[in-house]
mmCIF entry with sequence, helices, sheets and N, C-alpha, C, O atoms, coordinates in Angstrom:
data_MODEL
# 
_entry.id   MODEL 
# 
_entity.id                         1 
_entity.type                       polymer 
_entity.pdbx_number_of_molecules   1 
# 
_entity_poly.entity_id                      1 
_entity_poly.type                           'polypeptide(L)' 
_entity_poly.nstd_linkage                   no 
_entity_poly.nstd_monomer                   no 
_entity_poly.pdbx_seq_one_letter_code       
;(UNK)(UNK)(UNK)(UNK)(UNK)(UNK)(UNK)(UNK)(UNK)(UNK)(UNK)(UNK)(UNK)(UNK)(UNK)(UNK)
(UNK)(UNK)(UNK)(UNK)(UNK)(UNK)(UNK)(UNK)(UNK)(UNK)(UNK)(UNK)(UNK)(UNK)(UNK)(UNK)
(UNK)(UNK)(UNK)(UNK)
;
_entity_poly.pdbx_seq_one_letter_code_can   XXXXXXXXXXXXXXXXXXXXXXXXXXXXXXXXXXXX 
_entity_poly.pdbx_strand_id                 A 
# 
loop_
_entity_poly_seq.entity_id 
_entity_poly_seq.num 
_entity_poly_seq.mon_id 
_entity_poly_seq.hetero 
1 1  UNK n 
1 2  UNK n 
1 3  UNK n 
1 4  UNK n 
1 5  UNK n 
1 6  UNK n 
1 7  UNK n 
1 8  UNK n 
1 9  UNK n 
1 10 UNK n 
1 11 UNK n 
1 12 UNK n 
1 13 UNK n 
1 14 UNK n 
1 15 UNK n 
1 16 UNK n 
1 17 UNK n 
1 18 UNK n 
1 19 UNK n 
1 20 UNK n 
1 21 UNK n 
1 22 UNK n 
1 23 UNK n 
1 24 UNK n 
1 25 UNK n 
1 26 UNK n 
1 27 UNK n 
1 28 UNK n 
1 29 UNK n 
1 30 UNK n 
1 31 UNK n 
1 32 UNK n 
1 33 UNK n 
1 34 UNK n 
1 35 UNK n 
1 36 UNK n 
# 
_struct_asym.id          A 
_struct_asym.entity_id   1 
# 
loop_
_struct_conf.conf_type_id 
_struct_conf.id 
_struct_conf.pdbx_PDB_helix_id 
_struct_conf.beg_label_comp_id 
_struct_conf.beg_label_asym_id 
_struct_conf.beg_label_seq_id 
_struct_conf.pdbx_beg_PDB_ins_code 
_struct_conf.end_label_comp_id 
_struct_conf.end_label_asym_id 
_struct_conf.end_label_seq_id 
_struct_conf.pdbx_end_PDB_ins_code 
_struct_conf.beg_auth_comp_id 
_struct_conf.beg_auth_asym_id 
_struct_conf.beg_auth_seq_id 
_struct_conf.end_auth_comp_id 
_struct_conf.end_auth_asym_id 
_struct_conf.end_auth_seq_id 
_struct_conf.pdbx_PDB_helix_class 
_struct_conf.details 
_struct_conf.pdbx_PDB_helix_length 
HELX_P HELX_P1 AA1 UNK A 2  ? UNK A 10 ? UNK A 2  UNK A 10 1 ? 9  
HELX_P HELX_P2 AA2 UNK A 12 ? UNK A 24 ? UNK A 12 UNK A 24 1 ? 13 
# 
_struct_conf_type.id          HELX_P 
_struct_conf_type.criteria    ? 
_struct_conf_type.reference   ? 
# 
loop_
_atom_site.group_PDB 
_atom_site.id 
_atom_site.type_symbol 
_atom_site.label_atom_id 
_atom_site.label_alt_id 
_atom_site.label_comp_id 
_atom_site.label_asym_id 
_atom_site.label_entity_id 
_atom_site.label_seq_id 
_atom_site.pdbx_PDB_ins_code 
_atom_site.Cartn_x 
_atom_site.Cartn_y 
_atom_site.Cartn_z 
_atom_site.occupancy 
_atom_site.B_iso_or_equiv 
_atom_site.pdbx_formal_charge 
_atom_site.auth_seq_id 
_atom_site.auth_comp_id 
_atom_site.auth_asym_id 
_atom_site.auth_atom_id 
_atom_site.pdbx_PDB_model_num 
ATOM 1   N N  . UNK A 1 1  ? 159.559 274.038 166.726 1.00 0.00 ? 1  UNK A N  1 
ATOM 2   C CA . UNK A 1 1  ? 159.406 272.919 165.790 1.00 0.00 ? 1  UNK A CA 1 
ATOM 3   C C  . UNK A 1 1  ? 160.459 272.987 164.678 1.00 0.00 ? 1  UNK A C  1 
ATOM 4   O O  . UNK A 1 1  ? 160.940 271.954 164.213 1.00 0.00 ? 1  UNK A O  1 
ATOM 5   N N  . UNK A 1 2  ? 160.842 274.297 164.223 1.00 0.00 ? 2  UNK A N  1 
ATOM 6   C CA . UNK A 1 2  ? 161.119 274.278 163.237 1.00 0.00 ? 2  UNK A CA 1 
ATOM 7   C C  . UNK A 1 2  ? 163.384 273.917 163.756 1.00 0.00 ? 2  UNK A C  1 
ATOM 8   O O  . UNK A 1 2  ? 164.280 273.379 163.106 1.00 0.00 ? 2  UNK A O  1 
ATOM 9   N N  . UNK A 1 3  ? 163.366 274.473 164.946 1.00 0.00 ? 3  UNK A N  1 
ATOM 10  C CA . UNK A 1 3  ? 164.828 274.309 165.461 1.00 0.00 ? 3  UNK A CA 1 
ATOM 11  C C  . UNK A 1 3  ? 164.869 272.568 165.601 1.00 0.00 ? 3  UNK A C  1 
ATOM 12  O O  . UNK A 1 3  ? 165.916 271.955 165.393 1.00 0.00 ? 3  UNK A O  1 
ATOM 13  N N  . UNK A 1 4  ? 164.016 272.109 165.853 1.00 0.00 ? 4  UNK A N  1 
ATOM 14  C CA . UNK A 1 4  ? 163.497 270.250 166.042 1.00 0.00 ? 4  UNK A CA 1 
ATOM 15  C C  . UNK A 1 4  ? 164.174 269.999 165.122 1.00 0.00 ? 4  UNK A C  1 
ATOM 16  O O  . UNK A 1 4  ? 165.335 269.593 165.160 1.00 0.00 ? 4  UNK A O  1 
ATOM 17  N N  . UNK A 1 5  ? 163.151 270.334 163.669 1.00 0.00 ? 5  UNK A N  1 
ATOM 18  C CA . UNK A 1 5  ? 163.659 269.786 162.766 1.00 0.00 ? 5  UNK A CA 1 
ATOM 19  C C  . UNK A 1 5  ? 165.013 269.861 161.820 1.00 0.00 ? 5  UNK A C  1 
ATOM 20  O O  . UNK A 1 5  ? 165.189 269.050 160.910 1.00 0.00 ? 5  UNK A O  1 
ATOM 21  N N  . UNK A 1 6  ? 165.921 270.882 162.116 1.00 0.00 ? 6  UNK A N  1 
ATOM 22  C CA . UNK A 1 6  ? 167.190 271.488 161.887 1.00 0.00 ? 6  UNK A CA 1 
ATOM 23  C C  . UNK A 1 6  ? 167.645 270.240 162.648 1.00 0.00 ? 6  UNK A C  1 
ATOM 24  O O  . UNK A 1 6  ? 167.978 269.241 162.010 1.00 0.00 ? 6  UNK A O  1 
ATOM 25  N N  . UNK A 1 7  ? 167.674 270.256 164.006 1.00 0.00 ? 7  UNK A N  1 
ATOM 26  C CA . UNK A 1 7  ? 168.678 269.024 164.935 1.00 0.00 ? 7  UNK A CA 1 
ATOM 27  C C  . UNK A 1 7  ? 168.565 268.010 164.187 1.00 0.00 ? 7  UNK A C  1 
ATOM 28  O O  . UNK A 1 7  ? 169.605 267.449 163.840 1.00 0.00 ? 7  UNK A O  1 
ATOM 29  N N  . UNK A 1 8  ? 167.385 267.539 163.772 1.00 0.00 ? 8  UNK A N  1 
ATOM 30  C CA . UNK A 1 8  ? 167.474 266.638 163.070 1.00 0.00 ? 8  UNK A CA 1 
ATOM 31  C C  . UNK A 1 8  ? 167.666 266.301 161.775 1.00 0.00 ? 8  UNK A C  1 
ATOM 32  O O  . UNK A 1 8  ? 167.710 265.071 161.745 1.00 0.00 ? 8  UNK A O  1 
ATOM 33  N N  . UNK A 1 9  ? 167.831 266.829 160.487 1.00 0.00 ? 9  UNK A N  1 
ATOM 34  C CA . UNK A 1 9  ? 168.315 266.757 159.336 1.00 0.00 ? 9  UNK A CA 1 
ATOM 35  C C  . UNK A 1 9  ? 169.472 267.383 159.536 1.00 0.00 ? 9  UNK A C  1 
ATOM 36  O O  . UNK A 1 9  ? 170.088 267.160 158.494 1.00 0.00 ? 9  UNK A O  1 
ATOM 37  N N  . UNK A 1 10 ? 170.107 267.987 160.183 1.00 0.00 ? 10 UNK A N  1 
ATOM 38  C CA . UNK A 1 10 ? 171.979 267.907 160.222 1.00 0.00 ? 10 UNK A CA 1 
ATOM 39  C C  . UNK A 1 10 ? 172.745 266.826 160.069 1.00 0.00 ? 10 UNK A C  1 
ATOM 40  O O  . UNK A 1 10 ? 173.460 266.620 159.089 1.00 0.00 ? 10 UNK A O  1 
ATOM 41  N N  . UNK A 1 11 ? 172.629 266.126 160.994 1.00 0.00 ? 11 UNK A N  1 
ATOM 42  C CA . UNK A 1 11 ? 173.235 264.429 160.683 1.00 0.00 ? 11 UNK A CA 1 
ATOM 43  C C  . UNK A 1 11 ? 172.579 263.660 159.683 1.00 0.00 ? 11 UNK A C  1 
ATOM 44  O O  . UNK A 1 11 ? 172.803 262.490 159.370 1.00 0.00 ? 11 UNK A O  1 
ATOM 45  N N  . UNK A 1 12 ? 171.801 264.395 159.252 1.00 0.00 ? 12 UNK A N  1 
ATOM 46  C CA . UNK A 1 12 ? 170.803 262.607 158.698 1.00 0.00 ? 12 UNK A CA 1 
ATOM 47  C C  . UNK A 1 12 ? 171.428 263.060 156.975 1.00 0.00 ? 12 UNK A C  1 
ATOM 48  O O  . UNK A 1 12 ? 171.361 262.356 155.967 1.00 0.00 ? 12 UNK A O  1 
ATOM 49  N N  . UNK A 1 13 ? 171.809 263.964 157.063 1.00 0.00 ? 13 UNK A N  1 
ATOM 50  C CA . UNK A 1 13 ? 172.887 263.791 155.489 1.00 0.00 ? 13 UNK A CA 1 
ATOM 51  C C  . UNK A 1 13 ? 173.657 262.502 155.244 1.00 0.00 ? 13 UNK A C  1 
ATOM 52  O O  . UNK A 1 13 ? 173.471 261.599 154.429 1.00 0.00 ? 13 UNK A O  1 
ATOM 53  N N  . UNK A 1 14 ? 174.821 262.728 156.439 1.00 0.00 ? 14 UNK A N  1 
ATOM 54  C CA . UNK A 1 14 ? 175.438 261.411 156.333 1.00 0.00 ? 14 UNK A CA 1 
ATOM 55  C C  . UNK A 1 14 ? 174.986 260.163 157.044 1.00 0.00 ? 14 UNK A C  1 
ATOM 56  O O  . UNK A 1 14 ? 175.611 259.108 156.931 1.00 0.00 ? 14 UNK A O  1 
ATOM 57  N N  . UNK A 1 15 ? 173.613 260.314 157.971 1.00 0.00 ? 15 UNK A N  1 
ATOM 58  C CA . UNK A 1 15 ? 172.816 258.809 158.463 1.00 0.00 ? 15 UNK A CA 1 
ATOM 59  C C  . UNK A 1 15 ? 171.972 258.179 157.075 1.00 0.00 ? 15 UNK A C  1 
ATOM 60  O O  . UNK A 1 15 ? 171.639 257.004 156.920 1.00 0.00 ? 15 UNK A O  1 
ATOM 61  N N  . UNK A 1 16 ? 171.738 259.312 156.138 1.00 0.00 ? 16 UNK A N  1 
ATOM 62  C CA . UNK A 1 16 ? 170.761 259.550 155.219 1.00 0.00 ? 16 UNK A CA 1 
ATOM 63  C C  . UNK A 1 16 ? 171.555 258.161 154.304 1.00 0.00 ? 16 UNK A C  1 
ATOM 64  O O  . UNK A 1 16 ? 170.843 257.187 154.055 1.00 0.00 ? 16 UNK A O  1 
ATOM 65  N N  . UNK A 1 17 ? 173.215 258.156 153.788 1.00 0.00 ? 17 UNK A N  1 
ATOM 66  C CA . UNK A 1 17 ? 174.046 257.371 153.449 1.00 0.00 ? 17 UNK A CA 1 
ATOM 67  C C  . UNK A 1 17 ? 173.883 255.907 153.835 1.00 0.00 ? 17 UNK A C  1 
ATOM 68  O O  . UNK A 1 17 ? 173.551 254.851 153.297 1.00 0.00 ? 17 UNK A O  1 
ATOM 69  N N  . UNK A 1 18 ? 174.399 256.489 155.395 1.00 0.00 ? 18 UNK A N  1 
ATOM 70  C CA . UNK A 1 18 ? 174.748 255.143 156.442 1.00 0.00 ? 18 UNK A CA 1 
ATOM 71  C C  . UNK A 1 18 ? 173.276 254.524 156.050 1.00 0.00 ? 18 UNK A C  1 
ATOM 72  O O  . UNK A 1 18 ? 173.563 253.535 155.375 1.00 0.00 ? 18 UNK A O  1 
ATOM 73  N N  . UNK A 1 19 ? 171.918 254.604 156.130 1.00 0.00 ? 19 UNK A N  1 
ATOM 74  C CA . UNK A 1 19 ? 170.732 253.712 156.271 1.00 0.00 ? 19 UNK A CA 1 
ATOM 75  C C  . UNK A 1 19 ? 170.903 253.165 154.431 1.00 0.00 ? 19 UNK A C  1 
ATOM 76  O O  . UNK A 1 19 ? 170.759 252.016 154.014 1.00 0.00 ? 19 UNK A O  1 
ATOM 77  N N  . UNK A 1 20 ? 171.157 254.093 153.822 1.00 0.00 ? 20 UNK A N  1 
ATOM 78  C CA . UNK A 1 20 ? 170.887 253.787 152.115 1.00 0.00 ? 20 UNK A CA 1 
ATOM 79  C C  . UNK A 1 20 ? 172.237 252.487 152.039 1.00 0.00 ? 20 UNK A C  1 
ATOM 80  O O  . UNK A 1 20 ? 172.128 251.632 151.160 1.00 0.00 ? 20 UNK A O  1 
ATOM 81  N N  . UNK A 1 21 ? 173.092 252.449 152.714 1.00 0.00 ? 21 UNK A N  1 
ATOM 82  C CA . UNK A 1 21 ? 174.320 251.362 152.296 1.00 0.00 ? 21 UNK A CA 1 
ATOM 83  C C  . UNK A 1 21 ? 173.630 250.157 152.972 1.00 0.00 ? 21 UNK A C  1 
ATOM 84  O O  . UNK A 1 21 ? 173.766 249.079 152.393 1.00 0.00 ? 21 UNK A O  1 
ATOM 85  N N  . UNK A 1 22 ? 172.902 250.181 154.127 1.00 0.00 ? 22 UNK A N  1 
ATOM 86  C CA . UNK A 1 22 ? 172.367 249.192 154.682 1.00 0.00 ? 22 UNK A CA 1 
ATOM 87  C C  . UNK A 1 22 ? 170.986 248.443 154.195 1.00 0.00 ? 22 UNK A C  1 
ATOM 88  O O  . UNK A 1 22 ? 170.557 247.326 154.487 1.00 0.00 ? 22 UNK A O  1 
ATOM 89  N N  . UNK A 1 23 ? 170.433 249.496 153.323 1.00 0.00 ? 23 UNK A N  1 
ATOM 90  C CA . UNK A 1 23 ? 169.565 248.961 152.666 1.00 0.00 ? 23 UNK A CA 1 
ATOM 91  C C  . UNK A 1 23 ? 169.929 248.255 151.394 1.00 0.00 ? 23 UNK A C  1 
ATOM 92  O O  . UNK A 1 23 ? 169.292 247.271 151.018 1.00 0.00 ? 23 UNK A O  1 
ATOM 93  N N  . UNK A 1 24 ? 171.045 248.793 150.661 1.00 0.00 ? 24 UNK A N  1 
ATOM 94  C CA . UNK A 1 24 ? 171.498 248.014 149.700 1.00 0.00 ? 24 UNK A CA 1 
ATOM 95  C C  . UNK A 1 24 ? 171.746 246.775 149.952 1.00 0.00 ? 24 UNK A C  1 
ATOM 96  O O  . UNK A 1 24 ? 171.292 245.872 149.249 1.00 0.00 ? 24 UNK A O  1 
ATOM 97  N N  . UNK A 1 25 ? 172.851 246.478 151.474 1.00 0.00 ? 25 UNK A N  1 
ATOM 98  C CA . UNK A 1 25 ? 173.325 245.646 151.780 1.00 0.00 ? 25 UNK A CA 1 
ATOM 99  C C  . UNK A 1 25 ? 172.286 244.389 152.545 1.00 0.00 ? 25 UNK A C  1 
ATOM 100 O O  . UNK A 1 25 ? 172.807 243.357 152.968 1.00 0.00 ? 25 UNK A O  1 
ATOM 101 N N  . UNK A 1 26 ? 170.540 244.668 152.672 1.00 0.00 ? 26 UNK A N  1 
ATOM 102 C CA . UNK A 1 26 ? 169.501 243.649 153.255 1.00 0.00 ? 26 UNK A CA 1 
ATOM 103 C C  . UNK A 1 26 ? 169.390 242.842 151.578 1.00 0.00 ? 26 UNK A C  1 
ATOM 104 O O  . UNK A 1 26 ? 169.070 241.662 151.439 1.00 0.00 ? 26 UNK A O  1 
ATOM 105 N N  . UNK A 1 27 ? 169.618 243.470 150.811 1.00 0.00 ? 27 UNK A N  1 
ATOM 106 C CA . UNK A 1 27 ? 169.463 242.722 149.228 1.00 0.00 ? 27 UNK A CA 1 
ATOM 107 C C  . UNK A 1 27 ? 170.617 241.401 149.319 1.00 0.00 ? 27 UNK A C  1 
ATOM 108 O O  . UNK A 1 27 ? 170.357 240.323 148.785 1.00 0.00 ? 27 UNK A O  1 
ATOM 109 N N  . UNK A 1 28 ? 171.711 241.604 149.948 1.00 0.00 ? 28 UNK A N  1 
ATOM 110 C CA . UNK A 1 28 ? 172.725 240.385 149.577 1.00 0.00 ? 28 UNK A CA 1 
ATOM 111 C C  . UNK A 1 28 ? 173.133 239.931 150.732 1.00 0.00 ? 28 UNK A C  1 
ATOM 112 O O  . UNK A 1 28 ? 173.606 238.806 150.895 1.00 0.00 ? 28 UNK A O  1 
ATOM 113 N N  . UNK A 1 29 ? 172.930 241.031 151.866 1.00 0.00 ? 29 UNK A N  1 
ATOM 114 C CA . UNK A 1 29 ? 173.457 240.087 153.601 1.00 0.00 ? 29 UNK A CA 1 
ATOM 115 C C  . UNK A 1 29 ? 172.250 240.206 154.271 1.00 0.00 ? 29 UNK A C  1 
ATOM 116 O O  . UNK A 1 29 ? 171.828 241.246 154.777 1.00 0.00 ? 29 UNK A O  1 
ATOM 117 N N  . UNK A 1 30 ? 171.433 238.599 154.267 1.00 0.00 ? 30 UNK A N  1 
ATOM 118 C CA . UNK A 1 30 ? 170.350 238.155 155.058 1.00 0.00 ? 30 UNK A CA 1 
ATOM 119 C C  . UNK A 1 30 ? 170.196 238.261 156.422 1.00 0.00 ? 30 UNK A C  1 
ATOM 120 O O  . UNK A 1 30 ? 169.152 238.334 157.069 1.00 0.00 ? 30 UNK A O  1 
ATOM 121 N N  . UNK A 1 31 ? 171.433 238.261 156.824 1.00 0.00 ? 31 UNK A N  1 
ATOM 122 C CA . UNK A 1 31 ? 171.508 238.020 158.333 1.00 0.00 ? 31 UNK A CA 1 
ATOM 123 C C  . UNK A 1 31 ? 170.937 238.980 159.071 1.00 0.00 ? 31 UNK A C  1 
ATOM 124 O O  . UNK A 1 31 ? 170.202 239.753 158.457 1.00 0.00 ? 31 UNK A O  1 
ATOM 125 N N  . UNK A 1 32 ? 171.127 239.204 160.665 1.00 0.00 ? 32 UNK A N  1 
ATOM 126 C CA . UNK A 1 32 ? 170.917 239.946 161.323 1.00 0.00 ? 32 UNK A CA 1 
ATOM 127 C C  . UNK A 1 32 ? 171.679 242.144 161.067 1.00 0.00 ? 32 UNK A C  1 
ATOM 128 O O  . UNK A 1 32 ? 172.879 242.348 160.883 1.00 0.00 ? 32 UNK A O  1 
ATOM 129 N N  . UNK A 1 33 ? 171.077 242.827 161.106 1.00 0.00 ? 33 UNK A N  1 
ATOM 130 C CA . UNK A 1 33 ? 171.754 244.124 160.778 1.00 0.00 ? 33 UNK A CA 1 
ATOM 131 C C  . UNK A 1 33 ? 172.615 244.411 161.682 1.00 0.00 ? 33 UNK A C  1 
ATOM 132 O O  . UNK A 1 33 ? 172.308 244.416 162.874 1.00 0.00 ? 33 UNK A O  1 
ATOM 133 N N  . UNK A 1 34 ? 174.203 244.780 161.107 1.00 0.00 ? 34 UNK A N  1 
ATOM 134 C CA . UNK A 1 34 ? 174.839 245.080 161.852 1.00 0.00 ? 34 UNK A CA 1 
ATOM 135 C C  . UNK A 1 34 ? 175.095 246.177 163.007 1.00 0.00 ? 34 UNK A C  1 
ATOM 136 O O  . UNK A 1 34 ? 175.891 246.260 163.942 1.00 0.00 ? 34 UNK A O  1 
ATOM 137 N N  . UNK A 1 35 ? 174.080 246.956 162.519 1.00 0.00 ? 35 UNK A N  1 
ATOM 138 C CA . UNK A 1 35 ? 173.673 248.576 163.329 1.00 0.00 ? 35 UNK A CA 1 
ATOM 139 C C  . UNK A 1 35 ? 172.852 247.953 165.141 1.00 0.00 ? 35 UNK A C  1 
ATOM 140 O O  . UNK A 1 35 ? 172.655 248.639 166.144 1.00 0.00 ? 35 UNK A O  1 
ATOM 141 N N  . UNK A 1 36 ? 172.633 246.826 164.970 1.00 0.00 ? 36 UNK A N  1 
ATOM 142 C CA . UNK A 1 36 ? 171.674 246.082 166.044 1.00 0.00 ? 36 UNK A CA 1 
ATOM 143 C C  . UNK A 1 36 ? 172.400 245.909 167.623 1.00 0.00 ? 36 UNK A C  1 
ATOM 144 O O  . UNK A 1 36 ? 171.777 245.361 168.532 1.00 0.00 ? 36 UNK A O  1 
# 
C-alpha cells in the first residue's frame, strides 16, 4: 500500500500544478476542458 501510494504522489507534484492551472482556468474558459 504504502509503495501504491509513493507511485502515486511522485507525479502528482507537477499533475498537482497541471489540475490547479485548470482549475483556475474553469473560472474564465467555460468551454469544454482541454485535458478531454
Amino acid at each position: 500500500m504504502r509503495r501504491f501510494l509513493s507511485l502515486l504522489f511522485r507525479p502528482f507534484g507537477i499533475f498537482n500544478y497541471f489540475l490547479l492551472f485548470h482549475m483556475f482556468n474553469m473560472f474564465t474558459y467555460t468551454g469544454p476542458p482541454p485535458y478531454c
